[in-house]
VEXDREN-2710 file (C-alpha; in Angstrom, 1 decimal):
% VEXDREN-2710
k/r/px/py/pz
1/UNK/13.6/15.7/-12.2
2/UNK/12.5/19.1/-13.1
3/UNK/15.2/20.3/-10.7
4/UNK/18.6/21.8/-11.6
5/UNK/19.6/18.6/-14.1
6/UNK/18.1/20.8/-16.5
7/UNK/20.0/24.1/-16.3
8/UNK/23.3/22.2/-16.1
9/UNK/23.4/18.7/-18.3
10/UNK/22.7/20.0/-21.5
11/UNK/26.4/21.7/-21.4
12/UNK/28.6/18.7/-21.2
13/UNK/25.6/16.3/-23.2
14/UNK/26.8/19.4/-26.4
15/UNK/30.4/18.9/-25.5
16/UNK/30.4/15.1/-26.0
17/UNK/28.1/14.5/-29.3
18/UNK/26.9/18.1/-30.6
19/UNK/23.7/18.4/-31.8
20/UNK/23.4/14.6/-31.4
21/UNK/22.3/15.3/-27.5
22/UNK/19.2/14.7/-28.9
23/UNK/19.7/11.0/-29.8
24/UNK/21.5/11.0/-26.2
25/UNK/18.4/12.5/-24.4
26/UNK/16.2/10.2/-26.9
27/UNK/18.1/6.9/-25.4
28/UNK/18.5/8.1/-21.7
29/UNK/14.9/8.3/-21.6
30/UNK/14.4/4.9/-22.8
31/UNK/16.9/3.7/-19.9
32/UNK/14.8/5.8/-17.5
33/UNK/11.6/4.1/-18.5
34/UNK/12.9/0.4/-17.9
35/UNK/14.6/1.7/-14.7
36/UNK/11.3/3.3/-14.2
37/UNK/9.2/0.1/-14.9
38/UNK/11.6/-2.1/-12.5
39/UNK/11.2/0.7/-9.8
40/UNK/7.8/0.6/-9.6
41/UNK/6.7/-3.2/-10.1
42/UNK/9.6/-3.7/-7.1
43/UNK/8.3/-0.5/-5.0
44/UNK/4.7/-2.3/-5.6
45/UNK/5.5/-5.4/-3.9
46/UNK/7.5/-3.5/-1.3
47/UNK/6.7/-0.3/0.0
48/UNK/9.0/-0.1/2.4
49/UNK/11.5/3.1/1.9
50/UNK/14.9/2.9/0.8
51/UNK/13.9/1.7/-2.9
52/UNK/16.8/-0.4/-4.4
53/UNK/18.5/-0.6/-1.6
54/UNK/15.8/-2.8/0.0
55/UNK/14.5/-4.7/-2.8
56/UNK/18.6/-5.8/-3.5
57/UNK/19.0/-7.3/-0.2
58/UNK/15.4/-9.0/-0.9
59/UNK/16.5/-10.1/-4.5
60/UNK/19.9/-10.4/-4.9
61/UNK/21.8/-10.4/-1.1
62/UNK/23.3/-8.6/1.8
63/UNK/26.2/-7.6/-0.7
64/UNK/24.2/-6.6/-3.7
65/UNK/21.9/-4.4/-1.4
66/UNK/24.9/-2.5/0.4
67/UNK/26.3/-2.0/-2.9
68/UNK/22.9/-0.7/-4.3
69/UNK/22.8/1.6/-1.0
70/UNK/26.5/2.7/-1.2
71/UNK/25.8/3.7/-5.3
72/UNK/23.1/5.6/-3.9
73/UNK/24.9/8.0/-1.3
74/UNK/28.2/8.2/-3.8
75/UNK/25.7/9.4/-6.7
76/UNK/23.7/11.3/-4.4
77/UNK/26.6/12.9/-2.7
78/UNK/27.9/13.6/-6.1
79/UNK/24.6/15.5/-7.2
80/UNK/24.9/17.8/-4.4
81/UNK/28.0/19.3/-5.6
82/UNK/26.4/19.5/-8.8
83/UNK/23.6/21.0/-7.3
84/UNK/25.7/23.6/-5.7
85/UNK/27.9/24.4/-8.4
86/UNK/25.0/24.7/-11.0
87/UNK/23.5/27.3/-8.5
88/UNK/26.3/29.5/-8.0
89/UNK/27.3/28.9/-11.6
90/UNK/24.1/30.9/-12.4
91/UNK/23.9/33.2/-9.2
92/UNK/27.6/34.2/-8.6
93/UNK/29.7/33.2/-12.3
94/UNK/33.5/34.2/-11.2
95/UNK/33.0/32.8/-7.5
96/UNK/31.5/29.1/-8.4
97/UNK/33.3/26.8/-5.1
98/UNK/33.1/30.0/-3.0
99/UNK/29.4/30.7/-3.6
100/UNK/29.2/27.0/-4.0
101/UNK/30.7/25.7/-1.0
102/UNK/28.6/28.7/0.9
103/UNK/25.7/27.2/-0.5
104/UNK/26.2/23.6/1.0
105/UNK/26.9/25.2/4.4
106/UNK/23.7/27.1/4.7
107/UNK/21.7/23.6/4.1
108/UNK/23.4/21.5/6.0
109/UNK/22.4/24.5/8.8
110/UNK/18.9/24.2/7.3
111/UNK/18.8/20.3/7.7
112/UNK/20.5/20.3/10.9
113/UNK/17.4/22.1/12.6
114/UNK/15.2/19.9/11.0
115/UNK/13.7/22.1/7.7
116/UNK/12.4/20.0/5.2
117/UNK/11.3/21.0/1.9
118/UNK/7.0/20.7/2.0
119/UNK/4.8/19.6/-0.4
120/UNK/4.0/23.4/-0.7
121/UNK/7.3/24.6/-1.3
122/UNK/8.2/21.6/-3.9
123/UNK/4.8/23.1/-5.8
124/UNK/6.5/26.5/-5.5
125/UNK/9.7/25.6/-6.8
126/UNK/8.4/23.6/-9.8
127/UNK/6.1/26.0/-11.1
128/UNK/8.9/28.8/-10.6
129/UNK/10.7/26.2/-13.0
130/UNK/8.4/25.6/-15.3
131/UNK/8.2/29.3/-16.0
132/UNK/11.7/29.8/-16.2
133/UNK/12.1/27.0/-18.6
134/UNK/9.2/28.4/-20.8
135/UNK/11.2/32.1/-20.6
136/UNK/13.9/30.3/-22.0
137/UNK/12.2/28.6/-24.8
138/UNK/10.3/31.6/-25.8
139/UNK/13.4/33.6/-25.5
140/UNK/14.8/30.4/-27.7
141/UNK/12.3/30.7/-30.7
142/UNK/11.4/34.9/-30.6
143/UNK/15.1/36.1/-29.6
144/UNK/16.1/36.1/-33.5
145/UNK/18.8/33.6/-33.1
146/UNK/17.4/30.3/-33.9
147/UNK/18.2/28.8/-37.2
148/UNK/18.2/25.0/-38.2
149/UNK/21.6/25.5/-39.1
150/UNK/22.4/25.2/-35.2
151/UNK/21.7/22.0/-35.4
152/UNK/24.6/20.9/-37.6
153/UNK/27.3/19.2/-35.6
154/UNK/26.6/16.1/-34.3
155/UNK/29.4/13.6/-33.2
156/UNK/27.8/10.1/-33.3
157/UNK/31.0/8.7/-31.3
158/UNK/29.9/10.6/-28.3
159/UNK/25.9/10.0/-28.3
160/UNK/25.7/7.7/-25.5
161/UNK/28.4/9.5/-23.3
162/UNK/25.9/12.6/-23.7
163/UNK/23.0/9.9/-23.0
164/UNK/25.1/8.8/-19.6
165/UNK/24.9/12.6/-19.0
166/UNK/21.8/13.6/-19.8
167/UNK/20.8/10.8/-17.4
168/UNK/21.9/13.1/-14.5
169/UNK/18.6/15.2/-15.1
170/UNK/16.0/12.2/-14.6
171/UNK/17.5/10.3/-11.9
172/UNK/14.6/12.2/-9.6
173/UNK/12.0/9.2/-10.7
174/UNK/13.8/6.9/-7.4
175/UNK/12.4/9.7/-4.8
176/UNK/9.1/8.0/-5.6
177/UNK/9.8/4.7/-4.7
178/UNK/12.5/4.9/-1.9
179/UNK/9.1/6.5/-0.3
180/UNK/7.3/3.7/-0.7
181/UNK/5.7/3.7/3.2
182/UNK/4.5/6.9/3.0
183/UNK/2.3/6.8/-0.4
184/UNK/-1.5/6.1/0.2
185/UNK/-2.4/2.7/-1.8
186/UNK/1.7/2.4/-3.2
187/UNK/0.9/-0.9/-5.4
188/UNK/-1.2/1.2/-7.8
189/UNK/-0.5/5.0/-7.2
190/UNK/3.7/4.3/-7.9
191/UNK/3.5/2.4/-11.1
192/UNK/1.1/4.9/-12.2
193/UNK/3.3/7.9/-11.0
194/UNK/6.5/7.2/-11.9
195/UNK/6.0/6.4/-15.6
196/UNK/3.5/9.6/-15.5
197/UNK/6.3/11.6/-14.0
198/UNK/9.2/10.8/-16.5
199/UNK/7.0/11.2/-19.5
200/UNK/6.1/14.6/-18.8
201/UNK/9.9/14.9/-18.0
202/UNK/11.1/14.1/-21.0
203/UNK/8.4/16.6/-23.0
204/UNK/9.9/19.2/-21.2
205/UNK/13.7/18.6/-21.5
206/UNK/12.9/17.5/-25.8
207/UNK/11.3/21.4/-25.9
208/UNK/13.9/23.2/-24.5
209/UNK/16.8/20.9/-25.6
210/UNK/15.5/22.0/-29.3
211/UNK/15.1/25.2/-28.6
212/UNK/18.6/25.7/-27.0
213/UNK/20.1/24.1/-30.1
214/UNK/18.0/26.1/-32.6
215/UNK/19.0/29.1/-30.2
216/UNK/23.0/29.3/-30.0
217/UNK/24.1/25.7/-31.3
218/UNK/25.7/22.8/-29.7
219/UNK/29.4/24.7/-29.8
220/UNK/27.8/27.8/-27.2
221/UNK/26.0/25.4/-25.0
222/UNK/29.5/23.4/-24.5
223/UNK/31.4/26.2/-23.6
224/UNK/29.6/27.3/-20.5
225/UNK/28.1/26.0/-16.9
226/UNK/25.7/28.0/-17.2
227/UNK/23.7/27.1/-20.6
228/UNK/20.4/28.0/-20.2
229/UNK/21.6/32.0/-19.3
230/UNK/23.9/31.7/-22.5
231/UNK/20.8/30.7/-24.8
232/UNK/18.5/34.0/-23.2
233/UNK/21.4/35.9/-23.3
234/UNK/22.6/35.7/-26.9
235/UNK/19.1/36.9/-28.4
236/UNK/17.0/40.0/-28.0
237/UNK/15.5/38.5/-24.9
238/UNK/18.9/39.3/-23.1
239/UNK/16.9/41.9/-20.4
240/UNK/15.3/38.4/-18.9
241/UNK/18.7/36.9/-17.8
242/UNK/18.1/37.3/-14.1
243/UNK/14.8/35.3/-14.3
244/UNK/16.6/32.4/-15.6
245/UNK/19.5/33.1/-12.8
246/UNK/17.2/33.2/-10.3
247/UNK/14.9/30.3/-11.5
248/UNK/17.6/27.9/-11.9
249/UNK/19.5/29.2/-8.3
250/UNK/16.1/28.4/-6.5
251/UNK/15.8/25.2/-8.5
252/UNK/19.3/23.9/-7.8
253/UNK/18.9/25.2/-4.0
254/UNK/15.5/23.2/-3.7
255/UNK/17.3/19.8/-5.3
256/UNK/20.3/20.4/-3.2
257/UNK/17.9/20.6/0.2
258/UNK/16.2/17.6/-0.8
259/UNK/19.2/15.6/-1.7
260/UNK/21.1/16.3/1.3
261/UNK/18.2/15.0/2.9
262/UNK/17.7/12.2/1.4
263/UNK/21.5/10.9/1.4
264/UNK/21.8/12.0/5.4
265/UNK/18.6/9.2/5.6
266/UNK/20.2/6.8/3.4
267/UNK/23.1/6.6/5.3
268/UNK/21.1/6.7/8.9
269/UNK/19.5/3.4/7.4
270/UNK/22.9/1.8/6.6
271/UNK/24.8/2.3/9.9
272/UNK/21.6/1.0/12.3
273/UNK/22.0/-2.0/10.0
274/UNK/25.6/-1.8/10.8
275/UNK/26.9/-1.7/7.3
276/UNK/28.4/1.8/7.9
277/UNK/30.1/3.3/11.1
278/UNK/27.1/2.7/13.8
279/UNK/27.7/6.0/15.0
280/UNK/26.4/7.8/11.9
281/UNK/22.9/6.7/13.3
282/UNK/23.1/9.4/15.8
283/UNK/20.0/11.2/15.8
284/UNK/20.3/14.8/17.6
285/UNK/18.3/14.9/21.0
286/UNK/16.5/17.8/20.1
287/UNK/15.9/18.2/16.7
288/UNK/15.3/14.8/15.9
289/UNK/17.7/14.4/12.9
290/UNK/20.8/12.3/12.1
291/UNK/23.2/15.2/12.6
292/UNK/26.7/13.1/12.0
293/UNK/25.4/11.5/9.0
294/UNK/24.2/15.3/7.6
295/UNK/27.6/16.7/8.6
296/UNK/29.7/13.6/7.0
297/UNK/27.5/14.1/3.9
298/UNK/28.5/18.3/3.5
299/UNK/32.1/17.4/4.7
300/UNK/32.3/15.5/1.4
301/UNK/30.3/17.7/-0.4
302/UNK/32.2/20.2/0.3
303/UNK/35.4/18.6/-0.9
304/UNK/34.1/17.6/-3.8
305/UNK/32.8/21.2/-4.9
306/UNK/36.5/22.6/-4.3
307/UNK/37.9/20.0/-6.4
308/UNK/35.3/19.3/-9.4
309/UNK/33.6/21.8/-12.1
310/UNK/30.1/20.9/-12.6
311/UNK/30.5/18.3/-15.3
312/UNK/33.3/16.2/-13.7
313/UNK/30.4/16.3/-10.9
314/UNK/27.3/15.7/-12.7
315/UNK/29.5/12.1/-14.4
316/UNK/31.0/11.0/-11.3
317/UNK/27.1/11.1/-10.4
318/UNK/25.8/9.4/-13.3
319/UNK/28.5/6.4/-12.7
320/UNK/26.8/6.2/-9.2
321/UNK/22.9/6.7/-10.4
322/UNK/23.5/4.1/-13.1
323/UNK/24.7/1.5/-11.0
324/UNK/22.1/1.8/-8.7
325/UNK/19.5/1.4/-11.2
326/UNK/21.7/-1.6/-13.0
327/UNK/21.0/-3.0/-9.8
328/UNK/17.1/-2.0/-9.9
329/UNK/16.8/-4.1/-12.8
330/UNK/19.0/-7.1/-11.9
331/UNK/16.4/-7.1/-8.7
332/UNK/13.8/-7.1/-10.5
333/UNK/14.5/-9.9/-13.5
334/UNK/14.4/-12.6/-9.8
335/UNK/10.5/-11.4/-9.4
336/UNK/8.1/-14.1/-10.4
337/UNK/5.6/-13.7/-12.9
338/UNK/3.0/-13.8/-9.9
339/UNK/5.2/-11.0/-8.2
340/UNK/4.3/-8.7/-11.0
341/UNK/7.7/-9.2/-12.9
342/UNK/8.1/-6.8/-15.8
343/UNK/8.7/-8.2/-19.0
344/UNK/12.2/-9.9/-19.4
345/UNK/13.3/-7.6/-22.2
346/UNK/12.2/-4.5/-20.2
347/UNK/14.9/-5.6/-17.3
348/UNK/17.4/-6.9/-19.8
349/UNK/17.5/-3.9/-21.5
350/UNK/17.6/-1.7/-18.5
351/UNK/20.6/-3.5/-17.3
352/UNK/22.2/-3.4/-20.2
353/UNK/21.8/0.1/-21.2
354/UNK/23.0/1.2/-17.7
355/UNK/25.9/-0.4/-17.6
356/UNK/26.8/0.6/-21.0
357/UNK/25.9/4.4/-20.6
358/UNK/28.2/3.9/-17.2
359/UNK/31.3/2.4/-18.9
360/UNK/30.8/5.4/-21.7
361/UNK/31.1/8.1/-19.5
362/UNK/34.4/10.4/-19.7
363/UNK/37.4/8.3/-18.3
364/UNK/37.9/10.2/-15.2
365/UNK/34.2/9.5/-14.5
366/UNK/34.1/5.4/-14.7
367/UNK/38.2/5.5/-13.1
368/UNK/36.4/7.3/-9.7
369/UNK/33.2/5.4/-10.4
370/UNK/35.0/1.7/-10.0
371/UNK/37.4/3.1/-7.5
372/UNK/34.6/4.3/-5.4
373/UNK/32.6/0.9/-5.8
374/UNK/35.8/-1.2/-4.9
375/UNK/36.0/0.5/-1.6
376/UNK/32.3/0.0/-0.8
377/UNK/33.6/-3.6/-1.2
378/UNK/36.3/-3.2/1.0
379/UNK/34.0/-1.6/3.5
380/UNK/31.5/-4.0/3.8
381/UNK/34.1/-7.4/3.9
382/UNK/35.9/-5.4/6.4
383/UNK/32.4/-4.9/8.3
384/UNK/31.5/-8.9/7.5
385/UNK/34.6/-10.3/9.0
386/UNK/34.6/-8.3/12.1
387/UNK/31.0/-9.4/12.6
388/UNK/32.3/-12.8/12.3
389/UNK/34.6/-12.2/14.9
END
């Protein structure tokens, strides 16, 4: 979550409600927490990876759980253009799907030999964030630009389109629970860490939300990709650009890594249970990874960072993010009350709010979102019959 969401969502959250991000990031964190609190009592009573995937075909069926699954690696897929075209937004402005598509190649090449971001360098890259994010909140409040007069602006009719957004940035709270067999004691360390995580989360992203708006105004935030440059930038503070360009390219190139990972595996779990093309499950005889399933992944990727801009990215991922977690919560209103069901309204609203914040998302967003689930459809009745036959 404290990953590159950060240095990119707050641009198109400003373009659809102003100053009313605020309320957006205010209501996407409410979301989080009941996708959060479905996540975990779910991930409690089966710590088995995958996350909603898993607990869907438990719940709610075969179909329910590809869908969930097939959410995940369209969203997913959809964050690592993001990723990529946040980072070279910030390293390389003037050569974004170059620099971008450069980016994806080099960790696909990474991934393919079997590097994986460790504990150790996920420390690294969150503390190199956490400073970053702190140079641009003190370069927010002491620059000599902040006035409460920035804060003027807000467009109630596009709150919860910025909410959908803004949801982009704390989507990371799954990666606790799709990891559910490798956690020591999961039933009470993951409904303790995932709550933990997204409150701290959202502390961080109300401070510099409010101090980018104090800084430059909802109006500068909107117009760039690269908004967290733009609010160092227009103060006094300007000389500390490059720490922000090089916190949020090492954030975004950390996310991207993990993502990529984490879709490739997705996907590797899907085609041994035949509901994708079995030969994606090939795993490479001497690095041990699922090499075609990496490859499809940056093929796509790749496309999609030659033919989006960073917010057409980051809401074709929310579509897919937010159905996933629809799904977390339909999963986990069937739990028993002995199964450690959350309460009703806690699901309800989860539901709810996801599919709302989905269907309020800019039009070309929710268009590619359905068409993309529609296909997944196709795919797995296509998949179905033959079985049958």
């Amino acid at each position: 979550m404290l990953g590159a969401g950060v240095f990119a969502a707050f641009a198109p959250a400003a373009e659809a409600a102003g100053s009313g991000l605020l309320i957006g990031l205010a209501i996407a964190a409410v979301v989080a927490f009941c996708n959060a609190t479905s996540s975990a009592r779910l991930a409690a009573l089966y710590p088995e990876s995958g996350g909603t995937y898993v607990y869907a075909r438990r719940r709610l069926g075969r179909f329910w759980g590809f869908q969930a699954g097939w959410s995940f690696v369209v969203g997913k897929t959809a964050s690592c253009a993001a990723m990529a075209l946040t980072f070279a937004s910030y390293a390389a402005p003037g050569h974004t799907r170059l620099v971008g598509i450069l980016a994806v190649v080099a960790i696909t090449a990474l991934n393919y030999r079997g590097v994986r971001k460790s504990a150790v360098v996920t420390r690294v890259i969150v503390a190199l964030t956490l400073v970053t994010l702190a140079v641009v909140v003190a370069a927010s409040v002491a620059g000599g630009t902040a006035s409460t007069e920035n804060l003027a602006g807000v467009d109630l009719g596009g709150v919860l389109q910025s909410a959908g957004l803004l949801f982009f940035a704390f989507a990371g709270y799954a990666r606790i629970a799709t990891l559910g067999e490798e956690v020591v004691d999961p039933r009470r360390t993951i409904p303790r860490a995932i709550p933990l995580a997204l409150g701290i989360v959202l502390v961080v992203y109300l401070v510099v939300g409010v101090s980018a708006l104090l800084a430059v105004g909802p109006d500068a935030l909107a117009a760039t990709a690269a908004p967290l440059r733009a609010v160092v930038e227009a103060g006094s503070w300007a000389a500390l650009s490059p720490v922000v360009q090089v916190g949020a390219a090492v954030a975004s190139l950390g996310a991207l890594l993990a993502l990529v990972l984490g879709v490739s595996r997705t996907i590797l779990a899907m085609a041994r249970e035949r509901e994708l093309p079995p030969s994606l499950a090939a795993v490479h005889p001497r690095y041990g990874v699922p090499y075609r399933a990496e490859l499809a992944v940056a093929a796509v990727v790749i496309v999609l960072v030659a033919t989006l801009d960073v917010r057409g990215a980051i809401g074709f991922s929310s579509f897919g993010v937010l159905t996933y977690y629809a799904l977390t919560n339909a999963s986990a209103l069937r739990l028993r009350a002995d199964e450690g069901r959350p309460p009703r309204w806690v699901c309800v609203l989860g539901l709810v709010g996801c599919v709302v914040l989905a269907l309020t998302l800019p039009l070309p967003s929710v268009l590619g979102g359905l068409a993309v689930a529609l296909v997944g459809a196709g795919v797995w009745w296509i998949r179905r019959e033959r079985g049958r036959g």
